[in-house]
C-alpha positions in Angstrom: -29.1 139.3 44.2 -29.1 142.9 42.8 -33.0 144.1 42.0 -33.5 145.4 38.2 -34.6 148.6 39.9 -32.3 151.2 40.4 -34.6 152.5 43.4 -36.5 149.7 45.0 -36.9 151.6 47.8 -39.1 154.5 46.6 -41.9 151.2 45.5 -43.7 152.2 48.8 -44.3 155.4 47.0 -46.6 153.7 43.9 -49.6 155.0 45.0 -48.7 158.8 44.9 -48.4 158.2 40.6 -52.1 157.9 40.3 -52.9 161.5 42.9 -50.2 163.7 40.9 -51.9 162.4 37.1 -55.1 162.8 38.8 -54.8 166.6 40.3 -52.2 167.5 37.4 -55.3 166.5 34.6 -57.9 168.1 37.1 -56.0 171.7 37.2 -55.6 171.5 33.6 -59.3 170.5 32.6 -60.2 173.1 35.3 -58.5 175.7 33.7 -59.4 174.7 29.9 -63.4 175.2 30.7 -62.6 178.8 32.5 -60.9 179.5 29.2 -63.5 178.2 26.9 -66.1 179.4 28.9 -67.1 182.4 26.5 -67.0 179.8 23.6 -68.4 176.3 24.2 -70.6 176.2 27.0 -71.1 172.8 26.8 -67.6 171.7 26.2 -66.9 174.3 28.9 -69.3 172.7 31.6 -68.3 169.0 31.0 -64.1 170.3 31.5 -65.3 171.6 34.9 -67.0 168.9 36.2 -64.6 166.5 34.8 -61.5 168.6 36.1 -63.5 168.8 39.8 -64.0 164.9 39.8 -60.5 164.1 39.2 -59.2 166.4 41.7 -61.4 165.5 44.4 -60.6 161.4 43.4 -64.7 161.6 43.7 -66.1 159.0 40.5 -62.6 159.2 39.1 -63.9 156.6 35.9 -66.8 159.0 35.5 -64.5 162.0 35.6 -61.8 159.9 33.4 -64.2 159.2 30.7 -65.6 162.6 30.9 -62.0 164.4 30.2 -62.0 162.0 27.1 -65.2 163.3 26.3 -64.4 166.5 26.3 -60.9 166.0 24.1 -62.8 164.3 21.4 -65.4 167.5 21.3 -62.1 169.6 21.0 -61.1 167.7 18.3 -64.3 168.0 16.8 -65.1 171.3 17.3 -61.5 172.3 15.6 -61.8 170.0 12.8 -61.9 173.3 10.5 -59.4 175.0 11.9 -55.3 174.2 12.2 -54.4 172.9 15.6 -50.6 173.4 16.7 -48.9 170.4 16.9 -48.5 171.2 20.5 -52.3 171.6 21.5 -52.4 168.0 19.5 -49.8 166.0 21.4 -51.5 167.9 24.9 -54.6 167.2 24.1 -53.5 163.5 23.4 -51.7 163.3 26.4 -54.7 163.9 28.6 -56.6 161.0 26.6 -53.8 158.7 27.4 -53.5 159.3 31.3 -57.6 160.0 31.6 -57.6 156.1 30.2 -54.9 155.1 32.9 -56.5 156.4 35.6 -59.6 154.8 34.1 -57.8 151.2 35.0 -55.4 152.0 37.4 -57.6 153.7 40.0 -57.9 157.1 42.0 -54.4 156.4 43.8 -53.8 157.9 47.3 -56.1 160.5 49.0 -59.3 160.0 46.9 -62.7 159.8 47.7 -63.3 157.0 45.6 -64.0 153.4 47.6 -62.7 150.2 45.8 -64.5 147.6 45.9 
């Protein structure tokens, strides 16, 4: 019987998805409050502590939730000015994989104990 799966062997692998979305959204909130830093110091502190959360895999719903947080403040914030189409789909993007990690879990290498 052939497997639908064109590489059942890489399955062993599933936990590394959740580690790259996690350090790949951490980086990126990171770097968002260190550029927003001069403008929203709020907005600014919340990116950091999500993006340091994430990365470490240390309360990743906390941190999850937190990176939504701050999206929905950008979208706020920018409600009066024109936001690329780009910046749009990005900062949708990071909703959409801060909610996955919310149910899916920290992955591999995470400080996060399941219970």
């Amino acid at each position: 019987m052939h497997p639908l799966a064109i590489f059942p062997q890489l399955f062993f692998l599933q936990l590394l998805a959740p580690l790259l979305l996690r350090v790949s959204i951490g980086l990126f909130l990171v770097y968002f409050g260190e550029k927003n830093r001069k403008i929203n110091v709020w907005t600014s502190t919340i990116s950091y502590i999500a993006g340091i959360l994430l990365i470490l895999g240390f309360y990743t719903q906390i941190g999850a939730i937190l990176a939504i947080i701050t999206v929905i403040t950008e979208f706020y914030l920018k409600r009066n000015e024109p936001i690329s189409i780009e910046r749009k789909l990005l900062l949708i993007l990071i909703s959409v994989v801060s909610l996955s990690l919310m149910f899916t879990g920290p992955g591999f290498l995470a400080l996060d104990l399941p219970l």
